[in-house]
py3Dmol code that shows the C-alpha trace and the ligand (Angstrom):
import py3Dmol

protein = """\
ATOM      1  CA  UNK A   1       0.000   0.000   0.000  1.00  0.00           C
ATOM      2  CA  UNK A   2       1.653   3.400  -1.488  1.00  0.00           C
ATOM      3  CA  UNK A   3      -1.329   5.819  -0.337  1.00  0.00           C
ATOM      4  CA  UNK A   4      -4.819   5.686   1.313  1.00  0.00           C
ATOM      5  CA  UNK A   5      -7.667   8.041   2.075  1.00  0.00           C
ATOM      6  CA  UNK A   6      -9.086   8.406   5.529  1.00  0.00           C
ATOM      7  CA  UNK A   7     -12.586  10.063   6.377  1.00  0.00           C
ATOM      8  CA  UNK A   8     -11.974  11.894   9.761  1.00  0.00           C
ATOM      9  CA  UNK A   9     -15.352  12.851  11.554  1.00  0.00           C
ATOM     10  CA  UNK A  10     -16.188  15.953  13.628  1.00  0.00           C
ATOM     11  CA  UNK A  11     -16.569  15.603  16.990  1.00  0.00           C
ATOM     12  CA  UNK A  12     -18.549  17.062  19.554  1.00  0.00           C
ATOM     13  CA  UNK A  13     -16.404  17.641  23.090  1.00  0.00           C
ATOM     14  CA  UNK A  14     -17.244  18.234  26.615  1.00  0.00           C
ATOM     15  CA  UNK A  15     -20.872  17.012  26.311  1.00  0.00           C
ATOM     16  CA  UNK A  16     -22.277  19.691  28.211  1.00  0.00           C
ATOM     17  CA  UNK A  17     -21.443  18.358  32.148  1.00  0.00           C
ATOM     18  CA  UNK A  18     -18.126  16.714  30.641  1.00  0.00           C
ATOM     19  CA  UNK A  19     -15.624  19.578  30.026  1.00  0.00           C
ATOM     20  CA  UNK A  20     -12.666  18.279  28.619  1.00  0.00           C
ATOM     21  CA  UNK A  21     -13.487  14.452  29.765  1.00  0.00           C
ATOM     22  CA  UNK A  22     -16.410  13.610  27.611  1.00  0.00           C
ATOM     23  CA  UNK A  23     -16.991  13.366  23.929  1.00  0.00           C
ATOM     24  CA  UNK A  24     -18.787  11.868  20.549  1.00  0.00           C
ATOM     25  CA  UNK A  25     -18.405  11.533  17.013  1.00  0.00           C
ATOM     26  CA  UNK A  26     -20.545  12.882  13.862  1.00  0.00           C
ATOM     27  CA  UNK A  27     -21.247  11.559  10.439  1.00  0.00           C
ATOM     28  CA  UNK A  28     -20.953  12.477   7.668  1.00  0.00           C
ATOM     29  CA  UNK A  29     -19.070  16.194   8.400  1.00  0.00           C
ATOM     30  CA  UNK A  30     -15.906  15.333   8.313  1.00  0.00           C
ATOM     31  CA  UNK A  31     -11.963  16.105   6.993  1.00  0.00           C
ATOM     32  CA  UNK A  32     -10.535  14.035   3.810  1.00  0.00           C
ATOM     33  CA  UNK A  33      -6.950  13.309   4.787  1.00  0.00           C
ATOM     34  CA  UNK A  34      -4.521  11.375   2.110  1.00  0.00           C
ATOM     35  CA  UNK A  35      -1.485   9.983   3.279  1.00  0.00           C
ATOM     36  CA  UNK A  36       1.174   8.727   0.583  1.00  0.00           C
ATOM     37  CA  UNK A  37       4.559   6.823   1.550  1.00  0.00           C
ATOM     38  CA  UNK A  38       7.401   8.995   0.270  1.00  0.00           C
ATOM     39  CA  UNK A  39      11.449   8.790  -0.420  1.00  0.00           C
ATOM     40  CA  UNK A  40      11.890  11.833   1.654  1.00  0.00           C
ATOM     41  CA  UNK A  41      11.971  10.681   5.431  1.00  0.00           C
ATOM     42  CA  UNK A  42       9.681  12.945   7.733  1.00  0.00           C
ATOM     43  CA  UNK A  43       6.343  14.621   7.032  1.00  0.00           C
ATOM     44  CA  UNK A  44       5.718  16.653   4.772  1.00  0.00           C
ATOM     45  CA  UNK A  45       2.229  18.650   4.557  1.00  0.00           C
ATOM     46  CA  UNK A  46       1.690  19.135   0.348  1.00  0.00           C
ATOM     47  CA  UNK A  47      -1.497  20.395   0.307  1.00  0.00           C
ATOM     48  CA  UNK A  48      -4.516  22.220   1.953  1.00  0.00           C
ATOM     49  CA  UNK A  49      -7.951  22.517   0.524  1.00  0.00           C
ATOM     50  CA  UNK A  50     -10.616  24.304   1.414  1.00  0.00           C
ATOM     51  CA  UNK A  51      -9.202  26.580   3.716  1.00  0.00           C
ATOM     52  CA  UNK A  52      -5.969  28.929   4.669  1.00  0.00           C
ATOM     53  CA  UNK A  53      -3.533  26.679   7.178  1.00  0.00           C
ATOM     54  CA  UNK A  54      -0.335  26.317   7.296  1.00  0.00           C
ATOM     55  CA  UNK A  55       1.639  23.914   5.085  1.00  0.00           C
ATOM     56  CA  UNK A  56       4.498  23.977   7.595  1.00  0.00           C
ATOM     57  CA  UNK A  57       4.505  21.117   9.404  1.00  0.00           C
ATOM     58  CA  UNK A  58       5.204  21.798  12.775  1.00  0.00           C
ATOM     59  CA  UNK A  59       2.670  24.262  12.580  1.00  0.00           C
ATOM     60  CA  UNK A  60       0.186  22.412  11.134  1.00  0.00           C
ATOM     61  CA  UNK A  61      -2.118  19.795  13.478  1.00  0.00           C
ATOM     62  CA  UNK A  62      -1.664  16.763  11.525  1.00  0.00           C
ATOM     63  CA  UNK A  63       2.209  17.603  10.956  1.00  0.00           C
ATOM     64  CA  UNK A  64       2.948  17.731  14.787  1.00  0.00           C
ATOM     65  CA  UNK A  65       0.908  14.737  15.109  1.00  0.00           C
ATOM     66  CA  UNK A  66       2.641  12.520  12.746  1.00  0.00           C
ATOM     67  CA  UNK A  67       5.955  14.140  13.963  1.00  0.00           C
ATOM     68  CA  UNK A  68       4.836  12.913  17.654  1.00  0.00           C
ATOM     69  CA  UNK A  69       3.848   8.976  16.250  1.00  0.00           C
ATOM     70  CA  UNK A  70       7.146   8.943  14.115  1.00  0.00           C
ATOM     71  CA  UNK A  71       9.036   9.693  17.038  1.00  0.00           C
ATOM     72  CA  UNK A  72       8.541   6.236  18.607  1.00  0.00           C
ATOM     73  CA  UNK A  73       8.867   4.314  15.445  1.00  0.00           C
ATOM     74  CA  UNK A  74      11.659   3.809  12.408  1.00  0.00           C
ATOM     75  CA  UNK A  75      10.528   4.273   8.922  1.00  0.00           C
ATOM     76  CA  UNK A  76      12.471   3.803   5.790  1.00  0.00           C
ATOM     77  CA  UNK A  77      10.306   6.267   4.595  1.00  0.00           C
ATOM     78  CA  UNK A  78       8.641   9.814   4.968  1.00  0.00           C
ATOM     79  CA  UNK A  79       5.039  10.653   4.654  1.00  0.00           C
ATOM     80  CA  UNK A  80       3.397  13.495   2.114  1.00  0.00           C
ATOM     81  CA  UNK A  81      -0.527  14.328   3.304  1.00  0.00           C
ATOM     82  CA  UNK A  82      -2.722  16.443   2.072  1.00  0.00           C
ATOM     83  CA  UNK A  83      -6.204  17.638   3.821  1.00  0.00           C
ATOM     84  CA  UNK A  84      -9.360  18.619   2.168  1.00  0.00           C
ATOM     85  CA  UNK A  85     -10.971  20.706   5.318  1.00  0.00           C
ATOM     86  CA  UNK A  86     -14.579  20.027   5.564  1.00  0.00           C
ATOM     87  CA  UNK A  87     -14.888  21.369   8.922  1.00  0.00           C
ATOM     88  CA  UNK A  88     -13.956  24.905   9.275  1.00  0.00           C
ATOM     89  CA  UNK A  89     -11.520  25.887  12.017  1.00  0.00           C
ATOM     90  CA  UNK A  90     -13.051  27.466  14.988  1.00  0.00           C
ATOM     91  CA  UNK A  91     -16.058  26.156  14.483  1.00  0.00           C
ATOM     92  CA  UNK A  92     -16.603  23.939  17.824  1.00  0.00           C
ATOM     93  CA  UNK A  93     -16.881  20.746  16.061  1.00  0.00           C
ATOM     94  CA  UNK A  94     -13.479  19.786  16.264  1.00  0.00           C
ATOM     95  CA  UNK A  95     -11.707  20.712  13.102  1.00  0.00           C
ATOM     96  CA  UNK A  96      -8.318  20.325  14.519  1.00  0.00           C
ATOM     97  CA  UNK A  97      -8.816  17.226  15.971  1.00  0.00           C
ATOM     98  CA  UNK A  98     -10.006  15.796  12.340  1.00  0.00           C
ATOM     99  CA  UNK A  99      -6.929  16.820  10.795  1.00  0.00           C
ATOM    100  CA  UNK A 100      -4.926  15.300  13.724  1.00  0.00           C
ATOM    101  CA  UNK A 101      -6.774  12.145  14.015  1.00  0.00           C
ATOM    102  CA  UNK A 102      -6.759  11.397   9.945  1.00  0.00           C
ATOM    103  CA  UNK A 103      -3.302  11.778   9.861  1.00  0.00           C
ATOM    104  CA  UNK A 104      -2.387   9.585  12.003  1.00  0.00           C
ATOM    105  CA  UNK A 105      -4.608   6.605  10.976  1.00  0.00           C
ATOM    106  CA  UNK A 106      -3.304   7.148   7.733  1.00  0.00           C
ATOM    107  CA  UNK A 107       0.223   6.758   8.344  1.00  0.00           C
ATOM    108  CA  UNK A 108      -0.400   4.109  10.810  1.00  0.00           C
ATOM    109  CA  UNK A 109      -2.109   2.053   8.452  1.00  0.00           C
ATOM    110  CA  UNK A 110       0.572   2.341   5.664  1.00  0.00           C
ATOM    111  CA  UNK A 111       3.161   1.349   8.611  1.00  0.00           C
ATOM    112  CA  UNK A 112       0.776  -1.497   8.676  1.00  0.00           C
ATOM    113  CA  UNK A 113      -0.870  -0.614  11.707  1.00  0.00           C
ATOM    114  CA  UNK A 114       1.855  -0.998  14.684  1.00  0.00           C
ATOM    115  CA  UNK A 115      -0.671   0.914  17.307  1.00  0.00           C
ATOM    116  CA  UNK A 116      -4.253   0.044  18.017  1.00  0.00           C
ATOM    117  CA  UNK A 117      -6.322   3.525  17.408  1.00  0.00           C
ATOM    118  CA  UNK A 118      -6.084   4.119  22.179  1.00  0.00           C
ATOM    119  CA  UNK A 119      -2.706   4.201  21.185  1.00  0.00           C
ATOM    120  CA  UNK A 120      -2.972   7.107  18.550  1.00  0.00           C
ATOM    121  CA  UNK A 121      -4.852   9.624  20.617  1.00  0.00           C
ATOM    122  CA  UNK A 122      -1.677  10.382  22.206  1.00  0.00           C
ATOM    123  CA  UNK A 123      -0.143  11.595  19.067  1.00  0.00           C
ATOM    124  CA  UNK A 124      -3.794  13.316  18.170  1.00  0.00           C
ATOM    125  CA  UNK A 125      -3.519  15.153  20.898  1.00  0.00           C
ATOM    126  CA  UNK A 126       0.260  16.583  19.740  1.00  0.00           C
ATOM    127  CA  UNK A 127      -2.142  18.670  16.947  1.00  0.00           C
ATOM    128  CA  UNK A 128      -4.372  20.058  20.179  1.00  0.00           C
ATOM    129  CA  UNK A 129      -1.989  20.959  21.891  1.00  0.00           C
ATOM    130  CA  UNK A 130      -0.386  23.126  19.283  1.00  0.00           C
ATOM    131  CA  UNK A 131      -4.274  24.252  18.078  1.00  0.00           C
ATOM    132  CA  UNK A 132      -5.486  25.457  21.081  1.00  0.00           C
ATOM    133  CA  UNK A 133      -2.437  25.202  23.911  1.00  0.00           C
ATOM    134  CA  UNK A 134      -3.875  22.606  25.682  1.00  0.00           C
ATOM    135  CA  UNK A 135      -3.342  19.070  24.879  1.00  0.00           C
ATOM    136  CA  UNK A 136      -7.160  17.809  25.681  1.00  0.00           C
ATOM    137  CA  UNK A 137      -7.996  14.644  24.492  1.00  0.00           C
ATOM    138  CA  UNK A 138     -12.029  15.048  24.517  1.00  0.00           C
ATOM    139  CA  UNK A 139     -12.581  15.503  20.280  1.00  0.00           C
ATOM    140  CA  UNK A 140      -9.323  13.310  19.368  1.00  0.00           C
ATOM    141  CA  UNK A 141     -10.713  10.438  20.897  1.00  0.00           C
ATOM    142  CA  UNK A 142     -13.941  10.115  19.904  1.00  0.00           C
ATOM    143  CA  UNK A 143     -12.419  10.725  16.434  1.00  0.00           C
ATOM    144  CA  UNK A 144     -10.498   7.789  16.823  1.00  0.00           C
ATOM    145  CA  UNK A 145     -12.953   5.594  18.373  1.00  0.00           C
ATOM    146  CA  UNK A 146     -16.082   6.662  17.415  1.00  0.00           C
ATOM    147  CA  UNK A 147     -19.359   6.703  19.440  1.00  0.00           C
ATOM    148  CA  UNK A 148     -19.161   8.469  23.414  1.00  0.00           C
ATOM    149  CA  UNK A 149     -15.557   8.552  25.035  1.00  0.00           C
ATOM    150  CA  UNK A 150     -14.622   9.325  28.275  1.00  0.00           C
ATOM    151  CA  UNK A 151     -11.150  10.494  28.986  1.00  0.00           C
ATOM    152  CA  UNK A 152      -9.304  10.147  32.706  1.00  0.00           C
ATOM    153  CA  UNK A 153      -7.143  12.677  32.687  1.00  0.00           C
ATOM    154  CA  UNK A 154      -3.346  11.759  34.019  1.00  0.00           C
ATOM    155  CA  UNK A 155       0.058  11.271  32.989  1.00  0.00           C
ATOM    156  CA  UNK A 156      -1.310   9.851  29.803  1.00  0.00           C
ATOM    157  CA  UNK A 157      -4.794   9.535  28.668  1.00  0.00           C
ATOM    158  CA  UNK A 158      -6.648   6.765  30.000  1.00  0.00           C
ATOM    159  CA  UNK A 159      -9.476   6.499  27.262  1.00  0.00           C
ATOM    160  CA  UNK A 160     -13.226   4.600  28.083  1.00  0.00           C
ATOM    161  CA  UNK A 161     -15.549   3.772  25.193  1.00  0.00           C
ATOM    162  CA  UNK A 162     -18.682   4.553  26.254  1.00  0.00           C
ATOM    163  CA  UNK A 163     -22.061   2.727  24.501  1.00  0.00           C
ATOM    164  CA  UNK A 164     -24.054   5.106  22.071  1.00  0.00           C
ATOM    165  CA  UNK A 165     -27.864   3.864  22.281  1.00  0.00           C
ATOM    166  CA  UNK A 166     -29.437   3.698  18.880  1.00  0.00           C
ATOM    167  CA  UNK A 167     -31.967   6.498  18.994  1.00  0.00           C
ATOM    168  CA  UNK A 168     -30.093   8.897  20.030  1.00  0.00           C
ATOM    169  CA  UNK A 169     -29.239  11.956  17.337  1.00  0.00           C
ATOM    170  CA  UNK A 170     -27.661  15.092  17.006  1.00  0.00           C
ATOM    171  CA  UNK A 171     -28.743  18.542  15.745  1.00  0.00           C
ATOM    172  CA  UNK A 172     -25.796  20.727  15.194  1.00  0.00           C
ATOM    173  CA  UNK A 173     -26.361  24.805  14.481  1.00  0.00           C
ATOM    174  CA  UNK A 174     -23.028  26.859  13.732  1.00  0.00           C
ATOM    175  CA  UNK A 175     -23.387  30.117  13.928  1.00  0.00           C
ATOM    176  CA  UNK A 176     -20.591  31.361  11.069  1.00  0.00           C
ATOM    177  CA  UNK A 177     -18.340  33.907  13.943  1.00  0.00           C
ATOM    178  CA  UNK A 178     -15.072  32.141  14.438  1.00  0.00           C
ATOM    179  CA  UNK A 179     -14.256  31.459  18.060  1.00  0.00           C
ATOM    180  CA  UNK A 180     -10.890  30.073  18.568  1.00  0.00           C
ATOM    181  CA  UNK A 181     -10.753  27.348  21.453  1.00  0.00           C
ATOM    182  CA  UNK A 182      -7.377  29.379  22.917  1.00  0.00           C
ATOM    183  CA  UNK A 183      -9.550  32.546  23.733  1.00  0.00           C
ATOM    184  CA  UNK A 184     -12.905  30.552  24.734  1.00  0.00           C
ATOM    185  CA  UNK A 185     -10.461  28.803  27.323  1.00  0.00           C
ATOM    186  CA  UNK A 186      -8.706  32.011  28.409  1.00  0.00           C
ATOM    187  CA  UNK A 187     -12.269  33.168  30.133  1.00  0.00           C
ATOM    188  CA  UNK A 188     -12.562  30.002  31.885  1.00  0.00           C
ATOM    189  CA  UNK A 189     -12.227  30.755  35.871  1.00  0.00           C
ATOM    190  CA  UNK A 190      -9.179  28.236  37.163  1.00  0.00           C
ATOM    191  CA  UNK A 191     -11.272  27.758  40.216  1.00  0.00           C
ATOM    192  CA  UNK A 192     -14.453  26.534  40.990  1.00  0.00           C
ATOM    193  CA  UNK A 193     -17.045  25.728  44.366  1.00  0.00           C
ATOM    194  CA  UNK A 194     -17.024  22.641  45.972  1.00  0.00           C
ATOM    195  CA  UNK A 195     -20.890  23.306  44.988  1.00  0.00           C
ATOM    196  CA  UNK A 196     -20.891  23.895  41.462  1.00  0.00           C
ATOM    197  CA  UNK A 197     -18.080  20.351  41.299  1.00  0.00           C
ATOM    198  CA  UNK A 198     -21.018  18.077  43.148  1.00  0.00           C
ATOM    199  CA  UNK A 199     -23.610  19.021  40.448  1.00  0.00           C
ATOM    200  CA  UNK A 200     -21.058  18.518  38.056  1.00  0.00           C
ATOM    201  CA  UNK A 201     -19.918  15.259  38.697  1.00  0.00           C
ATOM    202  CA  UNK A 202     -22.878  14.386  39.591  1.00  0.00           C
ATOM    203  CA  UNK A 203     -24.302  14.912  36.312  1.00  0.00           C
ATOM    204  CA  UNK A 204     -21.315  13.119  34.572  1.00  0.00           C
ATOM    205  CA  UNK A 205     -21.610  10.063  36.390  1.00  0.00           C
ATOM    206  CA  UNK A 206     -25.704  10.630  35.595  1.00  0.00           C
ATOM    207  CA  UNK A 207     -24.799  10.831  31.512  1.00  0.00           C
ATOM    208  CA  UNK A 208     -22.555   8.150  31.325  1.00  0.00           C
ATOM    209  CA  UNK A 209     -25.082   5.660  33.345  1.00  0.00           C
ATOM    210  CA  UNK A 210     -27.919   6.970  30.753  1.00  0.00           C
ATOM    211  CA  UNK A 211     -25.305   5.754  28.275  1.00  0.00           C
ATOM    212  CA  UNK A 212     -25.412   2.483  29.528  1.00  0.00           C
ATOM    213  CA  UNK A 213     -28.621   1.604  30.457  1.00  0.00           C
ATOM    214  CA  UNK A 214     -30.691   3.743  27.005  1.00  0.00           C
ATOM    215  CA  UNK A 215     -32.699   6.105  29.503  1.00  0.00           C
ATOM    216  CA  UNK A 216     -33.207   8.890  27.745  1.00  0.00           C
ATOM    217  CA  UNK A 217     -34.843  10.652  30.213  1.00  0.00           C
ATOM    218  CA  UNK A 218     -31.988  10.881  32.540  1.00  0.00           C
ATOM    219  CA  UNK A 219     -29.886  11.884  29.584  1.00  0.00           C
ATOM    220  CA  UNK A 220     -32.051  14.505  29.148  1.00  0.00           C
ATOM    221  CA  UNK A 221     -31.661  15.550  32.919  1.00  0.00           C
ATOM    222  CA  UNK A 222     -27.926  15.123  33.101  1.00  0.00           C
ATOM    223  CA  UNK A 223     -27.406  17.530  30.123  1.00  0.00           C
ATOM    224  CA  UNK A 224     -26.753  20.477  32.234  1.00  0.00           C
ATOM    225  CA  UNK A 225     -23.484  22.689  32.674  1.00  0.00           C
ATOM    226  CA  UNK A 226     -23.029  24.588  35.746  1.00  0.00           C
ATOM    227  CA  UNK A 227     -19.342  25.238  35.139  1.00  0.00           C
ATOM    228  CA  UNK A 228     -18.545  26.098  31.857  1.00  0.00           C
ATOM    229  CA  UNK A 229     -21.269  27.120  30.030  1.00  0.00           C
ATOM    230  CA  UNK A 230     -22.284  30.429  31.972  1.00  0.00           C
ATOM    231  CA  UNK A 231     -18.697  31.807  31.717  1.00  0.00           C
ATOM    232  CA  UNK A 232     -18.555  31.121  27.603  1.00  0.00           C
ATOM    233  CA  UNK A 233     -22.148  31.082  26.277  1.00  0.00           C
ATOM    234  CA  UNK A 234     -21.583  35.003  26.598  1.00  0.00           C
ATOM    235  CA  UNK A 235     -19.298  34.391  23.205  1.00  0.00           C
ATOM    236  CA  UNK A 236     -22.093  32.964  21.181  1.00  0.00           C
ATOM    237  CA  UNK A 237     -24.779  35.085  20.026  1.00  0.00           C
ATOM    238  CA  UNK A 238     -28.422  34.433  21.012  1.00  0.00           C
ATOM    239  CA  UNK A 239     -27.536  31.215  22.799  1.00  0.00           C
ATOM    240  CA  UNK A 240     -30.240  31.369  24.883  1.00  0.00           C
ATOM    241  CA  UNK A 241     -32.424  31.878  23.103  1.00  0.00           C
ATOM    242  CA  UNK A 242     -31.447  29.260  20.878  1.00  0.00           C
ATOM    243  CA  UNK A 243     -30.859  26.449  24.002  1.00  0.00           C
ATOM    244  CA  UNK A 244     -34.250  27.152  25.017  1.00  0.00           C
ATOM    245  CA  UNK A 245     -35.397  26.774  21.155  1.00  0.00           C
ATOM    246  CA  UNK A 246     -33.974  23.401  20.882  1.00  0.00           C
ATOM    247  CA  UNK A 247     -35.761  22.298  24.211  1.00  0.00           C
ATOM    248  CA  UNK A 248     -38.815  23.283  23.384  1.00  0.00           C
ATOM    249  CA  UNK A 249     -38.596  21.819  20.117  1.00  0.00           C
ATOM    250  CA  UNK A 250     -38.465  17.915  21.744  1.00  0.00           C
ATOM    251  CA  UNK A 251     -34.600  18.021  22.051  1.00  0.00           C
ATOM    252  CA  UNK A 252     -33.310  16.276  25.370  1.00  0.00           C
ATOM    253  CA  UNK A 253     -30.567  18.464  26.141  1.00  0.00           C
ATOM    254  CA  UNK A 254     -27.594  20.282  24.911  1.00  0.00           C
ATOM    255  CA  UNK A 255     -24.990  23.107  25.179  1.00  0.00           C
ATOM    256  CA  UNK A 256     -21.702  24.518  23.407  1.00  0.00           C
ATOM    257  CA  UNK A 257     -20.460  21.899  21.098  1.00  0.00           C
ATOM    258  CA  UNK A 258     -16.310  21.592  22.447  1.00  0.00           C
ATOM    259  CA  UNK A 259     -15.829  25.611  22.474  1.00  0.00           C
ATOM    260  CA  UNK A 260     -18.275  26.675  20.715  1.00  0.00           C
ATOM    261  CA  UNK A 261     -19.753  28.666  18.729  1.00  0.00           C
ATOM    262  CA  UNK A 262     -21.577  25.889  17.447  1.00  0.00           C
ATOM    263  CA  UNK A 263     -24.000  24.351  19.773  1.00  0.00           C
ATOM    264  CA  UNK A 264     -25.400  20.334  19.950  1.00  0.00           C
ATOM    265  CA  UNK A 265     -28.595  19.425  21.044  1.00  0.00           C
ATOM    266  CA  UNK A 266     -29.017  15.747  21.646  1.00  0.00           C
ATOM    267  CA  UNK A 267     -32.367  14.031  20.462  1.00  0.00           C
ATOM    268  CA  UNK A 268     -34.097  10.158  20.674  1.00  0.00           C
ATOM    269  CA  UNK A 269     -35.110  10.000  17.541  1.00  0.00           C
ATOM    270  CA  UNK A 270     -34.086  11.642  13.822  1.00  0.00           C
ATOM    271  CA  UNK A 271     -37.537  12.768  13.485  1.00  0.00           C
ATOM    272  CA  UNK A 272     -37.257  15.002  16.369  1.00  0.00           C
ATOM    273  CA  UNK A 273     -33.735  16.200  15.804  1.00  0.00           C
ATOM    274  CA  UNK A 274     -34.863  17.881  12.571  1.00  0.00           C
ATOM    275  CA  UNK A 275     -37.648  19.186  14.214  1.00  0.00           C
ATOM    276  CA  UNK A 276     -34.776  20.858  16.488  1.00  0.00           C
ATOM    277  CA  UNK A 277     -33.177  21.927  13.548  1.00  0.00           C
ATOM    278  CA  UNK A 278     -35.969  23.222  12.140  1.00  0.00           C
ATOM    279  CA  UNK A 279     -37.015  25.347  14.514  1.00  0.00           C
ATOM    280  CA  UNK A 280     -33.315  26.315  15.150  1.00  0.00           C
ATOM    281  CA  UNK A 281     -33.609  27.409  11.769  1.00  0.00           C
ATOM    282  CA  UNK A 282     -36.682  29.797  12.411  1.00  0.00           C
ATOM    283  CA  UNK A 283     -35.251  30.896  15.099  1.00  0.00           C
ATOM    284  CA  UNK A 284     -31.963  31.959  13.965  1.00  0.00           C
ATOM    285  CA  UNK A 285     -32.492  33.019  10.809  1.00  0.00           C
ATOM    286  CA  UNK A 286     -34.255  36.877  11.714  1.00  0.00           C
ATOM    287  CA  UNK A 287     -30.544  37.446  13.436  1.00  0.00           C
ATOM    288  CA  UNK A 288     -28.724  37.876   9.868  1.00  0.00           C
ATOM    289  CA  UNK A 289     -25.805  36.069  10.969  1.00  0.00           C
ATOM    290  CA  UNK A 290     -24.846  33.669   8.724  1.00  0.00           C
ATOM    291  CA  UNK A 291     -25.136  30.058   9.839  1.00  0.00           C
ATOM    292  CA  UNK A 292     -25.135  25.962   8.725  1.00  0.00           C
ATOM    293  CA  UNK A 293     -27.185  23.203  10.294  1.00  0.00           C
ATOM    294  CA  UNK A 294     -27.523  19.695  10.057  1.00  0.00           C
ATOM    295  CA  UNK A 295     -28.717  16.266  12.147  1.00  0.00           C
ATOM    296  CA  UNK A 296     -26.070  13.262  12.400  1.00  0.00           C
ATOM    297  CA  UNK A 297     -26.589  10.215  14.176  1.00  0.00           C
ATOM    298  CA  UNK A 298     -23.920   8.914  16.404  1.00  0.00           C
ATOM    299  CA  UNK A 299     -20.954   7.454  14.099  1.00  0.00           C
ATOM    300  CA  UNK A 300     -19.423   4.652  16.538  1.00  0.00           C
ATOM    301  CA  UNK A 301     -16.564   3.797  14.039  1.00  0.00           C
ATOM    302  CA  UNK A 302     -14.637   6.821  13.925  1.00  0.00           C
ATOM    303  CA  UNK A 303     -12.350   7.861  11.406  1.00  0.00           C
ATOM    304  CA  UNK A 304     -12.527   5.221   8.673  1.00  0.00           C
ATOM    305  CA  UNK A 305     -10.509   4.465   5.391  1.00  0.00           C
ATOM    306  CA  UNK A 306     -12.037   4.860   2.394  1.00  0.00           C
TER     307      UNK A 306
END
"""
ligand_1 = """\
8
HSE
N -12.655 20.631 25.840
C -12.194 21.584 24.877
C -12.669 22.961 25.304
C -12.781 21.231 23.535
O -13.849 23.099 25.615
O -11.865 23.901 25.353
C -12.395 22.161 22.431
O -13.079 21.774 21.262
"""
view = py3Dmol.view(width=600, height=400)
view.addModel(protein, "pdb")
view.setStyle({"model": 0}, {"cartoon": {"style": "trace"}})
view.addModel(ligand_1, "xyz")
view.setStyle({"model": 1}, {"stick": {}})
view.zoomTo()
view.show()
């Protein structure tokens, strides 16, 4: 094998009660990351399309990456990739961790696939770190793994598939402002009350046993973020109004998507999530603000060769 094609999915981070810990993965919106084997050793980024980045590598997300998983192997070759962006950057659906995460299921599979996809979101991560100065793991792994994830935070990342259950769907509105993940995590208070952490974990532990057992209505109730969410939803225009829209319009819960600006609003059923979007729609719309929508079900393979 000389080359191959990977689809790398968006991502939706954080969850609402699960900042930087808890994650999923979309269909169909995705990145388009080719890897080809090369003479020349190291990585070389050769193309962009579809949006301004840098060709550089180590400035690039899937360049550090690479550089991070060729670190702890020897090649008797180098690695050309090129990205066709179909998420935009800054857009709260994890662009950066697309990038990342097809790049390095590309080259691992033309190395013949030496580490199991866990073992990847280390390297993933490499591209966070250098995207948004913080080396969070919650969009790289569900990337990787597809369906919920759950990251431990330590040393290294100590990653927990979580189950998706079947009915579940997503509605996804992006507002079109550009809100990098650096500055929506420079507002974040480093502290927080012993109060706001109960109802916090509390709801985390609450999601993740909805997970598990398909009760949607305690989904629905665990779907709340004390922490986070007052302190950034300031940065998104008319999400209020547009968190109560999705509510009222059947959805069981949602917030900021990762750092926004785009928000998630979790559904059972498709039928209802494009009710949500629908009425997202009607609601947004009157603001002139240029925006995208669409509904995905859970994708529970992550990125995928094509
Ligand atoms: N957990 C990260 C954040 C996700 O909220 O800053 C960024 O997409």
């Amino acid at each position: 094998m000389e080359e191959v094609k990977v689809f790398a999915p968006a991502t939706v981070a954080n969850v609402s009660c699960g900042f930087d810990v808890l994650g999923f993965c979309l269909d169909h919106v995705g990145d388009t990351v080719i890897v080809r084997k090369s003479n020349t050793p190291g990585v070389r980024i050769t193309k962009i399309e579809g949006q301004e980045l840098p060709l550089e590598t180590k400035k690039n997300v899937a360049g550090v990456a690479v550089e991070a998983l060729l670190e702890q192997i020897e090649t008797p070759f180098g690695f050309e990739i090129e990205i066709e962006k179909g998420i935009k950057a800054g857009s709260g659906i994890g662009s950066s961790a697309a990038s990342s995460a097809g790049a390095v299921v590309g080259v691992n599979a033309l190395l013949g696939n030496p580490f199991s996809r866990n073992e990847l979101i280390a390297f993933a991560m490499k591209g966070e770190e250098l995207a948004s100065g913080a080396a969070h793991a919650d969009n790289v792994s569900p990337a990787l793994l597809g369906g919920f994830t759950l990251v431990r935070c330590g040393k290294k990342p100590d990653v927990i598939s979580l189950p998706a259950p079947t009915e579940l769907f997503a509605t996804i509105i992006h507002p079109k402002i550009e809100l990098r993940t650096a500055d929506a995590r420079s507002v974040l208070k480093q502290s927080i009350s012993l109060d706001k952490a109960i109802q916090q974990w509390g709801n985390v532990g609450a999601l993740v046993s909805g997970l598990y057992t398909n009760n949607y209505k305690l989904i629905s109730r665990a779907l709340v973020d004390v922490i986070i969410e007052p302190e950034r939803s300031i940065l998104i225009p008319h999400f209020d109004e547009l968190k109560a829209t999705a509510l009222a319009a059947g959805g069981l819960g949602g917030g900021i998507s990762g750092s926004g600006p785009s928000l998630f609003t979790l559904s059972r059923g498709e039928k209802t999530a494009e009710n949500v979007r629908q009425a997202l729609i009607k609601s947004f719309e009157p603001h002139g603000i240029p925006f995208d929508t669409f509904v995905s079900k859970i994708n529970t393979h992550g990125a995928k060769i094509v």
